[in-house]
N, CA, C and O atoms as a GROMACS GRO file, in nm:
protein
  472
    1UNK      N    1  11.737  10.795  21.743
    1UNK     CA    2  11.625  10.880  21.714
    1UNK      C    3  11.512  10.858  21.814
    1UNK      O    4  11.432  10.940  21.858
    2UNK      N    5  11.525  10.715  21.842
    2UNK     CA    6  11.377  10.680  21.942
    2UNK      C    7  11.430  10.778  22.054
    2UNK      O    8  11.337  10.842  22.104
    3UNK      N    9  11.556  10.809  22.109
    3UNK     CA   10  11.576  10.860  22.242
    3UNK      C   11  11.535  11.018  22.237
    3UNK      O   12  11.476  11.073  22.329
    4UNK      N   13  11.570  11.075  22.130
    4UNK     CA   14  11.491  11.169  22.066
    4UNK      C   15  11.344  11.193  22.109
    4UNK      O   16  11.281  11.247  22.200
    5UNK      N   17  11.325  11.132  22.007
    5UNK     CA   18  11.138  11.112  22.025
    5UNK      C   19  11.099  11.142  22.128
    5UNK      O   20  11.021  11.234  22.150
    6UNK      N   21  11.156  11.056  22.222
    6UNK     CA   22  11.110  11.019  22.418
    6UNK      C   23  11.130  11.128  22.511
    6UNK      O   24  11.061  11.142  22.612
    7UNK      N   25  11.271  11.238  22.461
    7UNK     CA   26  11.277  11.356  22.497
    7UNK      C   27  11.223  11.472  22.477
    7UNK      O   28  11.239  11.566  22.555
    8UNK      N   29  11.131  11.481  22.333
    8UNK     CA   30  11.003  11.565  22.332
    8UNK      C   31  10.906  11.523  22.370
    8UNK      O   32  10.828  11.614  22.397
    9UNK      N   33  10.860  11.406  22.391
    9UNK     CA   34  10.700  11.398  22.459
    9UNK      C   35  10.742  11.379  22.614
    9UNK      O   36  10.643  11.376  22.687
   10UNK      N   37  10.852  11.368  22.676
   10UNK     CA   38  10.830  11.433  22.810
   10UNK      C   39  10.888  11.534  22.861
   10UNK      O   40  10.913  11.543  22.981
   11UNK      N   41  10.920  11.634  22.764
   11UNK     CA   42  10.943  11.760  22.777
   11UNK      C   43  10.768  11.805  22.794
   11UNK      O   44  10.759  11.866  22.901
   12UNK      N   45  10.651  11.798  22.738
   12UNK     CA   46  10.603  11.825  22.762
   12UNK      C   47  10.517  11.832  22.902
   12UNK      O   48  10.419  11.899  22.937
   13UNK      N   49  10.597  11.735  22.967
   13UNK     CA   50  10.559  11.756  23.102
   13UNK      C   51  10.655  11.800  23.207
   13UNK      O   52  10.646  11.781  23.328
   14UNK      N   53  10.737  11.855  23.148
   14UNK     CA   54  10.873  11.888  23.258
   14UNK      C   55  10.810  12.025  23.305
   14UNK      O   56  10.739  12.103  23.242
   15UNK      N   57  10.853  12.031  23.422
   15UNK     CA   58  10.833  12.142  23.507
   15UNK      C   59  10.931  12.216  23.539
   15UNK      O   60  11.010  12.190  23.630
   16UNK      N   61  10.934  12.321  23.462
   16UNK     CA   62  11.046  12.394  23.381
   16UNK      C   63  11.171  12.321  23.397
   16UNK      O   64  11.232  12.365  23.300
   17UNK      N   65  11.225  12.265  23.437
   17UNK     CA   66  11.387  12.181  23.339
   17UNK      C   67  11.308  12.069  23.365
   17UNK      O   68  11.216  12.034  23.439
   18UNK      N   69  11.433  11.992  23.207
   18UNK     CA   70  11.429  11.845  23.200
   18UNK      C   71  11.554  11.808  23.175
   18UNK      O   72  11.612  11.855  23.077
   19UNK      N   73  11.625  11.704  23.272
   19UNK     CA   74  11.720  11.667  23.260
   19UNK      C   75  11.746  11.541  23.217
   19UNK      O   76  11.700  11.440  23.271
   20UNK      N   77  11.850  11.544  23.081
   20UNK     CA   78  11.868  11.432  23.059
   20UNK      C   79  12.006  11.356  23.042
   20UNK      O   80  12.111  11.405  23.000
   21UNK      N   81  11.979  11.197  23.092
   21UNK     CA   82  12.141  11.189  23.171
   21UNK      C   83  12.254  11.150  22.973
   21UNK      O   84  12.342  11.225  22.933
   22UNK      N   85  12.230  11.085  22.934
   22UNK     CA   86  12.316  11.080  22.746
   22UNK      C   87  12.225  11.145  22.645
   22UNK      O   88  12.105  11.123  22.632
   23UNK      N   89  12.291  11.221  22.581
   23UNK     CA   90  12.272  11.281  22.497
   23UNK      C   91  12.313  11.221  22.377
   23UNK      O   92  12.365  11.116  22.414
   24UNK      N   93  12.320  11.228  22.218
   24UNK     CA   94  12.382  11.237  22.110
   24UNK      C   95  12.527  11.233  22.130
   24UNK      O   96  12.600  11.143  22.089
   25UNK      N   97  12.560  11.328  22.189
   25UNK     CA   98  12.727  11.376  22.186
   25UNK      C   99  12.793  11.285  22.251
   25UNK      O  100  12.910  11.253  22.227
   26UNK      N  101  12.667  11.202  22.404
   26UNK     CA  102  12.780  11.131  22.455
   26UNK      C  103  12.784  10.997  22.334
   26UNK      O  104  12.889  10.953  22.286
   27UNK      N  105  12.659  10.951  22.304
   27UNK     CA  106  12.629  10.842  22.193
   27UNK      C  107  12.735  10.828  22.087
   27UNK      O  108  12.781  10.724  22.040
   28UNK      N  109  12.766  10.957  22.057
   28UNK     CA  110  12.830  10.964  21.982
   28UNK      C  111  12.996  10.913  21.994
   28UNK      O  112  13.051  10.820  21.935
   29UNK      N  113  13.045  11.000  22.080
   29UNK     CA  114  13.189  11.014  22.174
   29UNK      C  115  13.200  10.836  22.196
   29UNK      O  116  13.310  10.780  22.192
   30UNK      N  117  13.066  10.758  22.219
   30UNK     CA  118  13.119  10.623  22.299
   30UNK      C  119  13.170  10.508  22.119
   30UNK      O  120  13.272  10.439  22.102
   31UNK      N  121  13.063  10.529  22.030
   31UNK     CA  122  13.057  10.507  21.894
   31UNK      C  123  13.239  10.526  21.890
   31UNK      O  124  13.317  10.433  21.914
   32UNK      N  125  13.279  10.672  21.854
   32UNK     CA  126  13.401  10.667  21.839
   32UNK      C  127  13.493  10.554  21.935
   32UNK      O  128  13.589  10.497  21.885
   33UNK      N  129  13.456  10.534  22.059
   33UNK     CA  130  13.514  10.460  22.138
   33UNK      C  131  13.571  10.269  22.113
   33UNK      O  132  13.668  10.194  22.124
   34UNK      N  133  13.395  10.273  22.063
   34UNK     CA  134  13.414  10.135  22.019
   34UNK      C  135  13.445  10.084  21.926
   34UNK      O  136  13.496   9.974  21.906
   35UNK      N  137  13.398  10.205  21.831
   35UNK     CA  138  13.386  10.163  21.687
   35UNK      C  139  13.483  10.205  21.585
   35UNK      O  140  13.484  10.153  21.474
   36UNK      N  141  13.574  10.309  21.623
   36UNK     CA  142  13.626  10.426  21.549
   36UNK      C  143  13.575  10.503  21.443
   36UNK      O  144  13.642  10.550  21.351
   37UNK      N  145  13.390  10.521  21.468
   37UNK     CA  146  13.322  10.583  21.418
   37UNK      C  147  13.188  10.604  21.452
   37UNK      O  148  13.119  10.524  21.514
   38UNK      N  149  13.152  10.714  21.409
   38UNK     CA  150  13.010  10.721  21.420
   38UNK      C  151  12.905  10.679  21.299
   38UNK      O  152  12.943  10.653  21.185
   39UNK      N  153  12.822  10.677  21.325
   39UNK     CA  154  12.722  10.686  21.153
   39UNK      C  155  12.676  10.771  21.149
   39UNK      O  156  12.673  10.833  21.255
   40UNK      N  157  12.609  10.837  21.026
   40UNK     CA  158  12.574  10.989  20.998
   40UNK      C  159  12.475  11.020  21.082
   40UNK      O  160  12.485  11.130  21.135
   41UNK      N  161  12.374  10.948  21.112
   41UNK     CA  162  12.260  10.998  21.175
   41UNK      C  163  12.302  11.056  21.358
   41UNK      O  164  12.277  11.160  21.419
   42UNK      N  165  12.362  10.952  21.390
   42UNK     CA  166  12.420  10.983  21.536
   42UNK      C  167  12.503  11.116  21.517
   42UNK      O  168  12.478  11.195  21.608
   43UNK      N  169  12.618  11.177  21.404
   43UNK     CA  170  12.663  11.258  21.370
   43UNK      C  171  12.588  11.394  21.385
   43UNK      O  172  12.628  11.482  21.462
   44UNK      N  173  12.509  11.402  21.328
   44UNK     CA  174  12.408  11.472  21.269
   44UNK      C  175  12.292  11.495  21.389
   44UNK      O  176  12.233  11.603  21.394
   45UNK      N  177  12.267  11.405  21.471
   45UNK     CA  178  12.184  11.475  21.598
   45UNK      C  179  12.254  11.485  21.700
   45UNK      O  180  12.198  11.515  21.806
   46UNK      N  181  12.439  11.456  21.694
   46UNK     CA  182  12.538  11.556  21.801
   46UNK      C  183  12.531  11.653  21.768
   46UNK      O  184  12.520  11.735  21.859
   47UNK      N  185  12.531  11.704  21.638
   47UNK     CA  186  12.585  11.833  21.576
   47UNK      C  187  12.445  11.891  21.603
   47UNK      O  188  12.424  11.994  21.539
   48UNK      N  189  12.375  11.862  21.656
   48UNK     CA  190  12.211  11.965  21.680
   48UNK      C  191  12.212  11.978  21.824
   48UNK      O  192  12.129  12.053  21.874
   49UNK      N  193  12.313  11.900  21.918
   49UNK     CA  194  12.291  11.930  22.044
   49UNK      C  195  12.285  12.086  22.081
   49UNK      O  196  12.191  12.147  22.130
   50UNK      N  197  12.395  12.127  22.048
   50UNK     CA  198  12.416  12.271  22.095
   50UNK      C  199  12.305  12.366  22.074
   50UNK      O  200  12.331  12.475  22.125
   51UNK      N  201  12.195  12.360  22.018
   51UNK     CA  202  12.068  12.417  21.973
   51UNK      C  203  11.955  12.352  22.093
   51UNK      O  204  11.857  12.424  22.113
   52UNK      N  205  11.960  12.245  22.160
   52UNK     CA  206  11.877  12.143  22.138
   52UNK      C  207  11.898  12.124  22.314
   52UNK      O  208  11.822  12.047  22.372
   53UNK      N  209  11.989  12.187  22.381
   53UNK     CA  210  11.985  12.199  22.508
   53UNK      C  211  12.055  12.346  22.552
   53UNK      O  212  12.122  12.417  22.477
   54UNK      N  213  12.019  12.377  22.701
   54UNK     CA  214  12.024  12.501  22.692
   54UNK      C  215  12.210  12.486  22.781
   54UNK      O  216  12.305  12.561  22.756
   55UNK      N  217  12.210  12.378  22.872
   55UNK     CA  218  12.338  12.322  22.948
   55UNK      C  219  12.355  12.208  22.948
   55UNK      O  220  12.268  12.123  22.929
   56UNK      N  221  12.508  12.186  22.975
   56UNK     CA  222  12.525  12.007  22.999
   56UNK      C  223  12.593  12.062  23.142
   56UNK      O  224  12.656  12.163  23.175
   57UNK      N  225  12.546  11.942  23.210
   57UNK     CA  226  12.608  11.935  23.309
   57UNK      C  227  12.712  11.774  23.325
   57UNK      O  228  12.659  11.664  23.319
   58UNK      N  229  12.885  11.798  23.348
   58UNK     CA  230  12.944  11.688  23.328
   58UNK      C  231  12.991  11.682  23.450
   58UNK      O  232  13.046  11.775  23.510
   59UNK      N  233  12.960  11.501  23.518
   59UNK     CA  234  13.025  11.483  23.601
   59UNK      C  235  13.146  11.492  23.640
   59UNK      O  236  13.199  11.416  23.560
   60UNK      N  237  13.228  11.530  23.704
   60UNK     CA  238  13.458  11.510  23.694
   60UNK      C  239  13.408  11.409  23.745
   60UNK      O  240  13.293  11.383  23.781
   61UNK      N  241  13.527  11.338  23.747
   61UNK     CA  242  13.583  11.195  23.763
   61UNK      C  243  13.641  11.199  23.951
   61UNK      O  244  13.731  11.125  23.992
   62UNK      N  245  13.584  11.278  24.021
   62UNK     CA  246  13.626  11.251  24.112
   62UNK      C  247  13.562  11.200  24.218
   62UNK      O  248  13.579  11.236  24.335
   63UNK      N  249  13.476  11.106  24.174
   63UNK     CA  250  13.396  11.025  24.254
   63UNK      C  251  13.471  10.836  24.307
   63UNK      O  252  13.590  10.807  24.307
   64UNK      N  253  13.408  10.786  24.328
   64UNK     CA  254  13.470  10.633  24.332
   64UNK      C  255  13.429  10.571  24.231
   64UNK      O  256  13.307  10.562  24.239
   65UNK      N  257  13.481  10.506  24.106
   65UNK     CA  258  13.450  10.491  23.953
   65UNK      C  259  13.407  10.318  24.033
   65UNK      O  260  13.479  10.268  24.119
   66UNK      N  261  13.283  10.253  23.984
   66UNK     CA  262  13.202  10.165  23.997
   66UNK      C  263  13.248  10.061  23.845
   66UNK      O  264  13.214  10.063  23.727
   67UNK      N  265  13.329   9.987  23.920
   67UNK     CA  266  13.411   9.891  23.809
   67UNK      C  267  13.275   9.761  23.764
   67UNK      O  268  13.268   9.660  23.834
   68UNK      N  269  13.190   9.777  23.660
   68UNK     CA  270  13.116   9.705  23.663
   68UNK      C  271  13.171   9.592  23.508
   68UNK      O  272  13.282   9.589  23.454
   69UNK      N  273  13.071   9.529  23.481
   69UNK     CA  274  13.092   9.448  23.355
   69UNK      C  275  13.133   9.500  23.249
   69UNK      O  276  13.225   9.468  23.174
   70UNK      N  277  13.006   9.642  23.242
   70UNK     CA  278  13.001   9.685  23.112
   70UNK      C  279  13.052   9.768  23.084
   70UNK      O  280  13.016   9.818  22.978
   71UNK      N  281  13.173   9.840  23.163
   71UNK     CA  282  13.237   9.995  23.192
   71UNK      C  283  13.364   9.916  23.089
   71UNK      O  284  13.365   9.800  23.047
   72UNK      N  285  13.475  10.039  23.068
   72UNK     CA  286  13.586  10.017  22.984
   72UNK      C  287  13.666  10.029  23.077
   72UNK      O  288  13.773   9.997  23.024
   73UNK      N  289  13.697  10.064  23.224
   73UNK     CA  290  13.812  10.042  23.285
   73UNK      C  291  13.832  10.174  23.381
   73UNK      O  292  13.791  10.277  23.327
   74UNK      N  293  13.880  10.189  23.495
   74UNK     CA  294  13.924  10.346  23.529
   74UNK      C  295  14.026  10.400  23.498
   74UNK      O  296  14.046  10.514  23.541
   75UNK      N  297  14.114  10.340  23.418
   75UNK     CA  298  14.210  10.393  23.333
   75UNK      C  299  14.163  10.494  23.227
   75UNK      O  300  14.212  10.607  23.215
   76UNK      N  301  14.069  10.445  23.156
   76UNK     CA  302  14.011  10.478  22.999
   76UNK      C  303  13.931  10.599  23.088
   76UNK      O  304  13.882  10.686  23.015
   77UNK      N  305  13.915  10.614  23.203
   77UNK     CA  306  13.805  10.705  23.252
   77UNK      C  307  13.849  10.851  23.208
   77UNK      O  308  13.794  10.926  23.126
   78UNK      N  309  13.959  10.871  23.281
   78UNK     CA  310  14.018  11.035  23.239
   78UNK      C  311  14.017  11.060  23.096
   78UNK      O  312  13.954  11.154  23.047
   79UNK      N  313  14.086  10.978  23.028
   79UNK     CA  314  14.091  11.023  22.880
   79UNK      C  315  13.924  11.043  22.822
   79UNK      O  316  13.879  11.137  22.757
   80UNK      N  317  13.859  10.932  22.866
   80UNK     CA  318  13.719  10.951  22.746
   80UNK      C  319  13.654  11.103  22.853
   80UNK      O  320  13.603  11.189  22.782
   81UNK      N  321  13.654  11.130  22.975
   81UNK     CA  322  13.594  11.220  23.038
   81UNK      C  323  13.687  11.376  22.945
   81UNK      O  324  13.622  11.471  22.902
   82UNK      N  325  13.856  11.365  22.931
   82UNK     CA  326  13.834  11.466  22.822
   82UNK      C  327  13.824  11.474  22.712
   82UNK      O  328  13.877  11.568  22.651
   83UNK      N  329  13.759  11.384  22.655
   83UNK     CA  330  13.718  11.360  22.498
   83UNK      C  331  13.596  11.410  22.512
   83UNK      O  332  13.564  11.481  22.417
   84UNK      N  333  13.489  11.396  22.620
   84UNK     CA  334  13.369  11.440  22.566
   84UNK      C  335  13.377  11.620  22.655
   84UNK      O  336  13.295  11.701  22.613
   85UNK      N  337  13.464  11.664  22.757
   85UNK     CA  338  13.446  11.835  22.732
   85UNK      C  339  13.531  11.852  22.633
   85UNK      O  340  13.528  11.970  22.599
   86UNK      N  341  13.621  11.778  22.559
   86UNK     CA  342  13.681  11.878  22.439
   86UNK      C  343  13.576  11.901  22.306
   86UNK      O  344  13.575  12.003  22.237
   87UNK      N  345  13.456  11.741  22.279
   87UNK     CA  346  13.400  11.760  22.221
   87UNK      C  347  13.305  11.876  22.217
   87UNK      O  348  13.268  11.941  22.119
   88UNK      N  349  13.274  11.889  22.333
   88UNK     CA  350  13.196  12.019  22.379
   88UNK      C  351  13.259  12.159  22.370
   88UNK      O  352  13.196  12.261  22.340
   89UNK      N  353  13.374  12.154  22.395
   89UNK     CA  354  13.376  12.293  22.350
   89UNK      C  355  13.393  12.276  22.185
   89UNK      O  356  13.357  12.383  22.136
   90UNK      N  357  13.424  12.205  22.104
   90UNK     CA  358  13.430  12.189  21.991
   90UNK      C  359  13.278  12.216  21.892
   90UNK      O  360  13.263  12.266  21.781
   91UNK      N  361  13.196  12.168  21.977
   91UNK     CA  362  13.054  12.204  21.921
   91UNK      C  363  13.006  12.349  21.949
   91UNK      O  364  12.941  12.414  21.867
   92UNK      N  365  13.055  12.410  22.107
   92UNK     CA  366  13.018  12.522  22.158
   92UNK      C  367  12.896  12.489  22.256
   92UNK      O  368  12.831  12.586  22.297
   93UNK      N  369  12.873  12.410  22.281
   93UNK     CA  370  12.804  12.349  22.377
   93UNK      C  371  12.832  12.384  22.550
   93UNK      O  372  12.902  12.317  22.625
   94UNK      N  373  12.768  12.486  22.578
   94UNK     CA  374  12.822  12.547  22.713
   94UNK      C  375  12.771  12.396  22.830
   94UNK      O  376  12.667  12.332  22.825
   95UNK      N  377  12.879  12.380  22.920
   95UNK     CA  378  12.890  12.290  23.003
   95UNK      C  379  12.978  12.380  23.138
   95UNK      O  380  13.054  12.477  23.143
   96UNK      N  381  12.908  12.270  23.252
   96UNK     CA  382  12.936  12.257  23.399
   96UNK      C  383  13.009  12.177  23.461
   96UNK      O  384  12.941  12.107  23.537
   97UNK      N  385  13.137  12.150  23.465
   97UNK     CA  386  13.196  12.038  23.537
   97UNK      C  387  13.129  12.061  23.692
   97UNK      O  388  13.127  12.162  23.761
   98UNK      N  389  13.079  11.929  23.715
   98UNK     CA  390  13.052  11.924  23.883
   98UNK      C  391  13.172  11.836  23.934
   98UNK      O  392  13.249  11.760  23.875
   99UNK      N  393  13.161  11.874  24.068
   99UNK     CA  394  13.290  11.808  24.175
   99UNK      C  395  13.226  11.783  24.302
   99UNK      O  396  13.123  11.835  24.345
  100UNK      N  397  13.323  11.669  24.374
  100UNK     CA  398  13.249  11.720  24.511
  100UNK      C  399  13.194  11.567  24.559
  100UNK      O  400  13.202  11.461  24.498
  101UNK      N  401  13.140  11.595  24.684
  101UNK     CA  402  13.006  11.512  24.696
  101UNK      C  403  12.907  11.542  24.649
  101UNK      O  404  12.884  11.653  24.602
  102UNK      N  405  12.798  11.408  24.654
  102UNK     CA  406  12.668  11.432  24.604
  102UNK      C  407  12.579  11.565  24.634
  102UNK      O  408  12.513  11.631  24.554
  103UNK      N  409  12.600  11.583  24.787
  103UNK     CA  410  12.561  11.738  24.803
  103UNK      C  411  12.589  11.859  24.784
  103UNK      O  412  12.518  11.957  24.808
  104UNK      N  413  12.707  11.853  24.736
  104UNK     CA  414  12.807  11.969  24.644
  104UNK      C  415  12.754  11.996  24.526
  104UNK      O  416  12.727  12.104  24.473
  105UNK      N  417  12.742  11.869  24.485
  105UNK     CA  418  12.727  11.840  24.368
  105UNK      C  419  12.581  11.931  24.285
  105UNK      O  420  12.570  12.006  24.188
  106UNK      N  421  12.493  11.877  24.379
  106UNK     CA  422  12.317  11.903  24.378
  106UNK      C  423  12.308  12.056  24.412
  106UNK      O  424  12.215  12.121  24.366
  107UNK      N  425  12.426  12.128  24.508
  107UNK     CA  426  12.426  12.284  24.535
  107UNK      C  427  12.475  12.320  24.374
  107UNK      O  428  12.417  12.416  24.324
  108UNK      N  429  12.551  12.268  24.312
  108UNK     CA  430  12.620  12.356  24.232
  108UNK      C  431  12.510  12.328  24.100
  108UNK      O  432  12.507  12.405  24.004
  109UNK      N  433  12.444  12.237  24.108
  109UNK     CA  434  12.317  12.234  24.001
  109UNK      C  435  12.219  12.325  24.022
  109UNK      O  436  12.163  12.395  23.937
  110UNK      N  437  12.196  12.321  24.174
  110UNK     CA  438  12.069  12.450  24.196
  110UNK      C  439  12.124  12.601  24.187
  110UNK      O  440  12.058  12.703  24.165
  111UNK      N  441  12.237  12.591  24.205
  111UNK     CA  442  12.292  12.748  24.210
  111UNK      C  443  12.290  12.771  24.117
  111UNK      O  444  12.253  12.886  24.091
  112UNK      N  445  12.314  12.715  24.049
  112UNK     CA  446  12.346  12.718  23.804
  112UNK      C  447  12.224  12.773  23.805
  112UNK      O  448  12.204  12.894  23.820
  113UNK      N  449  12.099  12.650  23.784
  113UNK     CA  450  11.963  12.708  23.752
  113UNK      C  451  11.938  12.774  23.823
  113UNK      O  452  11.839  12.803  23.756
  114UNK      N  453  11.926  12.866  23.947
  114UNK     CA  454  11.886  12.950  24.007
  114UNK      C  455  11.914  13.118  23.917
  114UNK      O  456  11.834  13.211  23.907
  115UNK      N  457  12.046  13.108  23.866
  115UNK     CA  458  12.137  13.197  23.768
  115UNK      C  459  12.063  13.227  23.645
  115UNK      O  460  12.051  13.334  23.585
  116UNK      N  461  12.008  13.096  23.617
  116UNK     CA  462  11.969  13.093  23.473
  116UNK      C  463  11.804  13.148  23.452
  116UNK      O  464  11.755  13.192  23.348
  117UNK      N  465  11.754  13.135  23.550
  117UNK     CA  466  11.639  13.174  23.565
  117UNK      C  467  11.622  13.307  23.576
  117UNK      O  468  11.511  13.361  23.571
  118UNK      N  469  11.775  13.390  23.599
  118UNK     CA  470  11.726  13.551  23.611
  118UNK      C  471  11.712  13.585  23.470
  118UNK      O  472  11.677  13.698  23.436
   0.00000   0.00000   0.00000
């Protein structure tokens, strides 16, 4: 909820978009991961995403996966990457797979919002 909170008081200063990198859904999706569950409240502000943003934009997996401490593995990568667009289309949550390099990447974000703005 605090992450909540933190995303309306600096929405009020976003200059027209605000991007934000986890959402609920992913909070949620990782919960299932660890836990084989969510709790209602995390439930309950995934299920408001789709209201509550206008796009997601999801990285593909085709970058160089950064094997750190706290990651689950690059194995687990593909599967949880389609667990959270299946969750998405499951909510109806319109999403962007990006690809590419970083500068591909950043064209295919500005070209989106450029779209969205007509």
């Amino acid at each position: 909820m605090e992450h909540r909170e933190r995303e309306d008081e600096i929405l009020l200063d976003a200059n027209r978009y605000l991007f934000i990198d986890t959402d609920a859904t992913t909070t949620y999706q990782f919960s299932y991961d660890y836990h084989a569950e969510a709790h209602p409240i995390v439930s309950a502000l995934a299920d408001q995403c789709r209201d509550r943003y206008q796009l997601c934009f999801v990285c593909d997996t085709d970058i160089p996966y950064d094997d750190t401490w706290d990651r689950s593995g690059e194995l687990h990568r593909e599967d949880f990457q389609a667990r959270i667009k299946s969750d998405l289309v499951r909510r109806e949550i319109s999403y962007l797979s990006l690809s590419g390099t970083l500068p591909c990447r950043m064209n295919q974000v500005i070209e989106t919002l450029k779209g969205l703005d007509m």
